[in-house]
Phi, psi and omega in degrees: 000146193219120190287167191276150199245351181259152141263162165328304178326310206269339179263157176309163149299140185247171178235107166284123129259130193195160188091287154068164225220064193213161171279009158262357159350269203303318173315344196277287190335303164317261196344305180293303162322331187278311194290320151336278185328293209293356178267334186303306177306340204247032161073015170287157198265075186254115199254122150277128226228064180303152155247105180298174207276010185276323188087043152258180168224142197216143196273123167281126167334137205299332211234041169267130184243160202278299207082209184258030181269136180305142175304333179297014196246341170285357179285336145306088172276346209289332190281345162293339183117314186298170188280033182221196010260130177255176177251145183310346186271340199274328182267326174287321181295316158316301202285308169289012167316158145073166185280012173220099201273172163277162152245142201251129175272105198275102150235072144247151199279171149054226172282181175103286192257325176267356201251008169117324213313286169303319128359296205253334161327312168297324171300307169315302176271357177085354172291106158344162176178157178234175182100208194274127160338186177300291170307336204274307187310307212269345186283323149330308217254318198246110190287303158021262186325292214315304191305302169322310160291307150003247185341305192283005200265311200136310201309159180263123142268138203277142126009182130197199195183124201245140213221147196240192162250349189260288179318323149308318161298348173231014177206056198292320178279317161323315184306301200265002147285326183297279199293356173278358170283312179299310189305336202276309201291022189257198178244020177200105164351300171287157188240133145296094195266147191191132210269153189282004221181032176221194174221186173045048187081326223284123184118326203259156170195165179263104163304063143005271163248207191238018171293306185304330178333287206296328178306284178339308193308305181307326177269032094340313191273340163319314192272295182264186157265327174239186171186112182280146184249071223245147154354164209218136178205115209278095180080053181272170185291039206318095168271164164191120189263120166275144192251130160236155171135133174275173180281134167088040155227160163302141164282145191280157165198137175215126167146202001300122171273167168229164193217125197245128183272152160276344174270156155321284172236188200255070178293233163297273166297333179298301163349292196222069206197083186287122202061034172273352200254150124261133166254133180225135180306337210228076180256163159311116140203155155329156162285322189278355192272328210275331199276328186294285208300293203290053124268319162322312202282316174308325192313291210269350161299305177282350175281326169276007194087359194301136180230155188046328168199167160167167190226129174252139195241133168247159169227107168287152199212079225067244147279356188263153214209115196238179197273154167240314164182165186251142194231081194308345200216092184253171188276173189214045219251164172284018169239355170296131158340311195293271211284353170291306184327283173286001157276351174285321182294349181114315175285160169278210202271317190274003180274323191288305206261292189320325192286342183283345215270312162341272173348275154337322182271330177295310214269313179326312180282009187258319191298299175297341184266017164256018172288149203264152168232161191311308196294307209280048197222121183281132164248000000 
């Protein structure tokens, strides 16, 4: 554990941004509301920033706390208090205002907030912010990508087979041909179907047979444009390791945690539906498998580029160990892993959040200090 390096004194003002114009909304709300309290609790300076499923953005009262409110109660904010709805350039203009801008603490799921976007919007204006850059972000985000760098890295990966929406839509029996082909040359009859750009389950189902195929695809195609169809891997085992660390520093690394679904897998409700799941901080593994999984999980940290936190998830499956995906933005909901880990690891709940905050504030300042000035520009 590597203790702040501040005093309360030394830091910006921070900005929770949370909620966002993702079918992960409400996970955001948790998450972003827990992470506010716990900074809060450490005598920190804290603001909440909603974003609505409109993509406006709106300011919470300085001295608002969440409670017991259901995430449906942000679908008001005005009943809530709140400053909006502003439009991004108006809300960027705000947050860079004044001689101390904030640093925003980004805890939104899904597109929008993990996929670079807003990412490179702080960029553009120069606002500190944490967690994984542009690129890192959108490679991170798009299991696609992310596998294909995998695969081309070395890394172990499930099989897959990638579905466009436009190919689905003109060529639908071409399609569910393919895949009974993939599927017959696979060790399991069944597909994993899943929109390629999304989180939390949202989307995803298990194709049984190849009656279930088209179904699965469509409500996939809800979510996305693409959707990948991977291997089936019967009861594996579901790990996950948390990352802290900027790029050229050691990395923090906790876990392999395990996550036992109450579901055929660790869909949605399994997720977020408190005690259909089990989790543990900890798994049962060999020395040599627990040195195998964090060394992968350092591979694909470093391989997209990822800075200040992220979680990486495996599926064991005997002895074979595969990368499943990286998540830049993990949740911070009170059943999530990522900050359970590492509080296991020795931080509480606001040490964990502080430390990300640390982080942001390291690169931003490594960062402003390579910016070009007029004299660095060859005439």
């Amino acid at each position: 554990m590597t203790p702040s390096p501040r005093a309360i004194a030394d830091y910006p003002p921070i900005v929770v941004l949370f909620g966002g114009p993702s079918a992960e909304h409400d996970v955001s709300i948790v998450s972003g509301s827990a992470i506010a309290a716990a900074l809060r609790s450490a005598s920190l300076d804290v603001r909440l920033v909603l974003i609505d499923l409109d993509g406006g953005w709106w300011w919470l009262p300085t001295d608002h706390v969440r409670g017991d409110r259901e995430p449906a109660a942000y679908d008001d904010p005005i009943a809530l208090g709140a400053d909006g709805p502003l439009a991004i350039g108006t809300a960027l203009d705000r947050l860079a205002a004044g001689d101390r801008p904030p640093v925003v603490f980004i805890a939104l799921h899904g597109p929008f907030g993990e996929d670079g976007v807003v990412q490179g919007l702080f960029e553009a204006v120069n606002v500190p912010y944490t967690g994984a850059g542009v690129a890192a972000s959108a490679l991170g985000m798009d299991k696609a990508l992310f596998k294909r760098l995998a695969r081309g890295l070395g890394l172990p990966v499930v099989e897959w087979r990638e579905v466009t929406a436009i190919r689905w839509q003109t060529d639908r029996d071409g399609v569910l041909a393919e895949l009974d082909a993939f599927a017959a040359a696979g060790p399991d009859a069944r597909l994993m179907i899943k929109p390629a750009r999304l989180g939390s389950s949202v989307g995803m189902a298990i194709a049984h047979v190849r009656a279930e195929r088209a179904p699965a695809l469509d409500e996939a195609f809800r979510f996305d444009t693409l959707v990948l169809a991977e291997e089936y891997l019967p009861r594996p085992r579901e790990l996950e390791v948390a990352i802290l660390g900027n790029e050229g520093q050691a990395l923090e690394q906790y876990g392999p945690g395990e996550v036992i679904p109450g579901h055929e897998f660790y869909d949605y409700a399994a997720k977020y539906t408190p005690g259909l799941s089990e989790t543990a901080a900890r798994a049962e593994l060999e020395p040599v498998q627990r040195a195998l999984v964090l060394k992968l999980a350092r591979d694909a940290y470093r391989a997209i580029g990822a800075e200040g936190f992220a979680r990486v998830d495996f599926l064991v499956s005997g002895e074979r160990v595969f990368i499943s995906e990286i998540n830049t933005i993990p949740g911070f909901t009170p059943i999530s892993l990522f900050p359970r880990m590492a509080m296991a690891g020795g931080y509480d709940f606001a040490g964990v959040c502080r430390h990300i905050v640390d982080l942001a504030l390291d690169r931003h300042a490594a960062r402003i200090s390579h910016r070009l000035t007029p004299g660095d520009l060859p005439r």
